[in-house]
N, C-alpha and C positions, 0 to 999 in steps of 0.2 A: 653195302647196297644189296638188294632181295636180287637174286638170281629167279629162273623161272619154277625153281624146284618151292623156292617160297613165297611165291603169290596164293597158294593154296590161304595160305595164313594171314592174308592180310583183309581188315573192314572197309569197305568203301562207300561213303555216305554221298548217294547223286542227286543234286538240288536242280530241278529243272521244273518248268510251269506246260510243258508238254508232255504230255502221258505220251506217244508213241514214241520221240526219244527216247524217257526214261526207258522203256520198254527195249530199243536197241541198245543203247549202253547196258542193261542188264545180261544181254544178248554178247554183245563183246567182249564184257567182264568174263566172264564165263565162259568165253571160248579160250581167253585165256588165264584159265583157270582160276580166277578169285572168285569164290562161291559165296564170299558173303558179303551180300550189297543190299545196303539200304537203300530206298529212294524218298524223298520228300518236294511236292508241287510246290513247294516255297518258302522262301527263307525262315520265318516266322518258325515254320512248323519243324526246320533242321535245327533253328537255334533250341527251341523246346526240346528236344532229342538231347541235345550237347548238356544243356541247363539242368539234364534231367541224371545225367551220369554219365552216360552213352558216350563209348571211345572211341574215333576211328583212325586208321593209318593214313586216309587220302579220304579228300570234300574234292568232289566233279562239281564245282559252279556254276550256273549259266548268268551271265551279266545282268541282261534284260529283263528281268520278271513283271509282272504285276505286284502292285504294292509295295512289298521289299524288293528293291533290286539287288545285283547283287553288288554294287560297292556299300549297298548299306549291310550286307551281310558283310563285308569283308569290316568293314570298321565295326563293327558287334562282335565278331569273331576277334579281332586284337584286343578290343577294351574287355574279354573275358582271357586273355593269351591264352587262345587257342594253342594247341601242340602241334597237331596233326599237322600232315601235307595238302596243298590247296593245287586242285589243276583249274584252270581257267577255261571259261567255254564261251563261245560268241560267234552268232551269225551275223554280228558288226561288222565295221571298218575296222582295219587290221591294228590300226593306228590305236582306236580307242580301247583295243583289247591288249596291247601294250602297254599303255600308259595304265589302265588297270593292273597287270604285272607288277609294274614299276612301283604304284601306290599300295599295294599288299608286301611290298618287301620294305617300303619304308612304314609300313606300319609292324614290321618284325615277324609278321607273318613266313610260312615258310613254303617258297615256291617251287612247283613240280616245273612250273611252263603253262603256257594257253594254248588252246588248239580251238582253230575256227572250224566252225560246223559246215559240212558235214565229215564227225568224226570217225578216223580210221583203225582199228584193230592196231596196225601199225605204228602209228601212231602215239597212240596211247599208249603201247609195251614200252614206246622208246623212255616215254615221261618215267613211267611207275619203276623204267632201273633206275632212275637219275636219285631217289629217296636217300634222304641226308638227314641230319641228325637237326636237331632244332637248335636257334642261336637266337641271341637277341635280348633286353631288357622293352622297358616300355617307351612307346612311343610320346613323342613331346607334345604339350599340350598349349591351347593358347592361354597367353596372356590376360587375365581380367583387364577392361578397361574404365578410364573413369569416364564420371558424367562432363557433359558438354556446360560452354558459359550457358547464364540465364536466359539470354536473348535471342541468342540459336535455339536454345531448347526450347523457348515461345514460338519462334517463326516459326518451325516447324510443326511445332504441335498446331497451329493456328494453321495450318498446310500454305502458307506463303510462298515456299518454292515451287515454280513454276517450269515446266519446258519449253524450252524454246527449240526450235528444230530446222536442221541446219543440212538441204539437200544435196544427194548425193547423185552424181546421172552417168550414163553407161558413155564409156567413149566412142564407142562405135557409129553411134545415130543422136547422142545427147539426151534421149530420155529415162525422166527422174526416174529410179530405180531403188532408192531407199534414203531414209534421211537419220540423221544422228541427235540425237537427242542428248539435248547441253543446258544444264540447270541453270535457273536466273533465280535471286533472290527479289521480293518486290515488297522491300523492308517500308512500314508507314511512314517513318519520318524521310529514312534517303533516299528513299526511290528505287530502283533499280540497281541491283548488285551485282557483280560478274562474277564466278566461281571462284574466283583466285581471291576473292577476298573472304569465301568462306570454305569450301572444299576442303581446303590443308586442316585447317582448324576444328571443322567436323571429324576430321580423320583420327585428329591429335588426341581432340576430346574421348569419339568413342562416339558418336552419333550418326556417325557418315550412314548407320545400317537405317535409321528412321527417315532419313533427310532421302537416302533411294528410294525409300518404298514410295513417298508422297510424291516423288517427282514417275516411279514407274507405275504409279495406281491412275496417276491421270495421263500419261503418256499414250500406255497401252489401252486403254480406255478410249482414247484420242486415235490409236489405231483402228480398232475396233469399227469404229465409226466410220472411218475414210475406206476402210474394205467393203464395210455395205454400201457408200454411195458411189463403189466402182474403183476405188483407186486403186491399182497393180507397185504396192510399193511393199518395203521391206523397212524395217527398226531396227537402230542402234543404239542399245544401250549401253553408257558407262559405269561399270563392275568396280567399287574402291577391290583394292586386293585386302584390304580391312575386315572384308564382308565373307573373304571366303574362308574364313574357319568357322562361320554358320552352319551348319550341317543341314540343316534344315532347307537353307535358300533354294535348290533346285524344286522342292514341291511347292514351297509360296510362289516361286516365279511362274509353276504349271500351272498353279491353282489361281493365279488372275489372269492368264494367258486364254484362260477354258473359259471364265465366270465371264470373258469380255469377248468368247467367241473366236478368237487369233489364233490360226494355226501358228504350234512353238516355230516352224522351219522357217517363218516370219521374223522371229526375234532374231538378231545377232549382242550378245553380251562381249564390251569390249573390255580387256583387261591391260593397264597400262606395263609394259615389259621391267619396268626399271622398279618395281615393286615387287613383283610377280616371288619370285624366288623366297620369301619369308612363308614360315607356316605350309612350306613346301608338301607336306603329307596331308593339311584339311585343303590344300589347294585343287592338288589331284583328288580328292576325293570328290568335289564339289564340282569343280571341272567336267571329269567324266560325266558323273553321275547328269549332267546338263546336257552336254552330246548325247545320251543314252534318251531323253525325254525328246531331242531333236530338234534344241538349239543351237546355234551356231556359237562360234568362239573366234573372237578376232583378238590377234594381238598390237597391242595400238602404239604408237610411238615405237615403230619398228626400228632397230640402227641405234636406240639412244643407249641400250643399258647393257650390262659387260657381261651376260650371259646368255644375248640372244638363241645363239644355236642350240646350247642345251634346252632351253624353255622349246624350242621347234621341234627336239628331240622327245623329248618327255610329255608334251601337252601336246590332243588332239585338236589343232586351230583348224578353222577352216576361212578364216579369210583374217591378212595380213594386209594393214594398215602403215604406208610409209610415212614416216615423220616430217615434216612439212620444212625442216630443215635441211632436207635431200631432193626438195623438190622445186622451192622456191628460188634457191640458190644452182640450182643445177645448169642453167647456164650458161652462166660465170665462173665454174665451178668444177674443174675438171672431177676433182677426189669426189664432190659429193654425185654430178653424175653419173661415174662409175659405183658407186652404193647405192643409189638409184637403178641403176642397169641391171646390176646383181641380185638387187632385193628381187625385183621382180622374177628375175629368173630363176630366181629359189622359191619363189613361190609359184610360178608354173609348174617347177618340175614336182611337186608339194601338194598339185592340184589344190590350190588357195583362190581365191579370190583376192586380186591387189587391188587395193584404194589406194590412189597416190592426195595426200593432204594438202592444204595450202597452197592450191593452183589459183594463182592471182592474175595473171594475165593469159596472153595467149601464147608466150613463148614458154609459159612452163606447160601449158594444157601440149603446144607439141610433144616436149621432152617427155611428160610420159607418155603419150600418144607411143611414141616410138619407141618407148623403153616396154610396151605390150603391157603396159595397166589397165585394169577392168575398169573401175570408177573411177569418176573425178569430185573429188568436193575442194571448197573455195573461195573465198571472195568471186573469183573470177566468176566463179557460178551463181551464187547467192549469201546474203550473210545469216547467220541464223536467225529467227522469226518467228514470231506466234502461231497458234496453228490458224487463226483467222485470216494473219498475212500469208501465211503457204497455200491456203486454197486462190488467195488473191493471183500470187504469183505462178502457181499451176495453169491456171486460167490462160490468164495472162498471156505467160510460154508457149502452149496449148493453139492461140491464137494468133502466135506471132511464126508460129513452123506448121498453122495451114491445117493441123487436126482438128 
């Protein structure tokens, strides 16, 4: 490990889109003694440096850039196996500057630590002794997938999947506060299709990524619209875990989020937990890199899959979705109202936002009434619905609670 006698010696490459940081890290560097530091406004132009020959001992990162951010730096920097040591930098949530730690060590990358801004002399000494030697082979990659049957790959292409949207309303006063967007097929000859008969099979195939875009290009679209004529609501979309070794998806998502006018902190991407855990390295990268743009991240069917906590531990969620099997039954139900009670109160202490699901009457809207969930969605509430029928049914509601 470098003692203070040999920081004289070492290169520090600082990647930051602020000139007057840059400017105090070069200020700190040098007060403890490493004089030679490069700096770069942004990724792009660090990778050019690296591509170009250029060695260093330590890359200062900062998460958030323009253009490149930096998990896209951090996944260019593994797919070239960088050497060098990485510190991580972020005026984020503590949360999502962890979970980018966690995603540069699984990309074999070699980690000093992150420090949230604003950084301290002290700080930083402490990182620069922790300098370890490099380990690692390459990181796993996804799997090609095949093409989809004929007839999916028609409905889709022909954009036949449709949203239907399925309200979500605050417990406290009952007004709708966001709705969940749950794909229908509207096949020519059968008519109406329910997910289950095509979803899995999209997944299997390798098309689940086309079959999103045509159901989130008219969805968001469809938000768009209900924000200019006043609506105060929020979107949920559902994320296959399929979709998340796209590397790409967090700027498509920004880029019809912007082209339809939706602020992102609008969107919530929901990703089902019992999936979640495959492809674990393009997950966190895809993940972050979405909280970073100012998405939301919900984990949905909470309680069903055998690695809940670590996924809570690892990934920055910001609103946790109870499984409708812990809520419907709860009851009747001693075991499942207690995992009912709990969820929730892991996810207060988590600052999450709870949705409790499949609230069909009024004795499950009590139960989580009292178990302290934010939303309610439901039969009980509404079932999901065209967007012609949700303005019907807003109205509607609207005029039956007197506004």
């Amino acid at each position: 490990m470098p003692s203070d006698s040999l920081m004289t010696s070492l290169r520090v490459l600082v990647v930051d889109d602020d000139p007057l940081l840059l400017e105090m890290m070069i200020d700190i560097l040098n007060d403890l003694e490493v004089n030679k530091v490069i700096t770069c406004e942004n990724g792009a132009a660090a990778l050019t440096r690296i591509d170009s020959g250029e060695s260093y001992d330590v890359l200062m990162l900062d998460l958030n850039m323009p253009g490149m951010d930096g998990i896209e730096v951090l996944r260019n920097l593994s797919q070239r196996r960088y050497g060098g040591a990485l510190v991580l930098l972020s005026g984020e949530d503590s949360r999502i500057l962890n979970t980018a730690q966690r995603l540069a060590h699984a990309q074999n990358l070699r980690v000093l630590g992150s420090l949230a801004k604003p950084v301290t002399a002290e700080q930083l000494h402490r990182k620069l002794l922790t300098l370890q030697p490099a380990s690692g082979g390459p990181s796993e990659r996804p799997i090609e997938q095949v093409s989809l049957h004929e007839l999916l790959t028609l409905g889709i292409g022909a954009r036949q999947i449709t949203p239907y949207y399925q309200p979500q309303v605050r417990i406290t006063d009952g007004r709708v506060s966001a709705v969940e967007v749950l794909a229908r097929w509207h096949h020519p000859k059968k008519g109406w299709l329910m997910p289950a008969s095509f979803i899995g099979l999209a997944e299997e195939q390798g098309l689940i990524d086309e079959l999103s875009w045509v159901v989130f290009d008219k969805a968001i679209h469809q938000l768009g619209k209900w924000l200019r004529d006043g609506y105060n609501i929020d979107m949920g979309l559902n994320l296959s875990s399929e979709s998340l070794s796209v590397v790409n998806l967090p700027e498509r998502i920004d880029d019809l989020v912007r082209k339809n006018n939706v602020p992102p902190n609008r969107i919530t991407l929901e990703i089902t937990e019992t999936r979640l855990m495959q492809n674990l390295t393009y997950s966190l990268d895809v993940l972050t890199r979405l909280r970073l743009k100012g998405f939301g991240l919900s984990i949905d069917d909470f309680g069903t899959g055998y690695s809940t906590m670590v996924q809570l531990h690892k990934i920055p969620f910001t609103e946790l979705k109870i499984d409708r099997a812990f809520v419907h039954s709860a009851s009747d139900d001693s075991t499942a109202s207690a995992i009912l009670e709990s969820s929730a109160e892991l996810g207060r202490k988590l600052n999450m936002t709870i949705v409790a699901e499949g609230v069909e009457d009024q004795s499950d809207w009590n139960k989580v009434a009292n178990a302290g969930c934010d939303l309610v969605q439901g039969y009980f509430i509404a079932r999901p619905m065209s967007a012609d029928q949700f303005d019907i049914w807003v109205q509607q509601r609207q005029v039956a609670d007197g506004r």
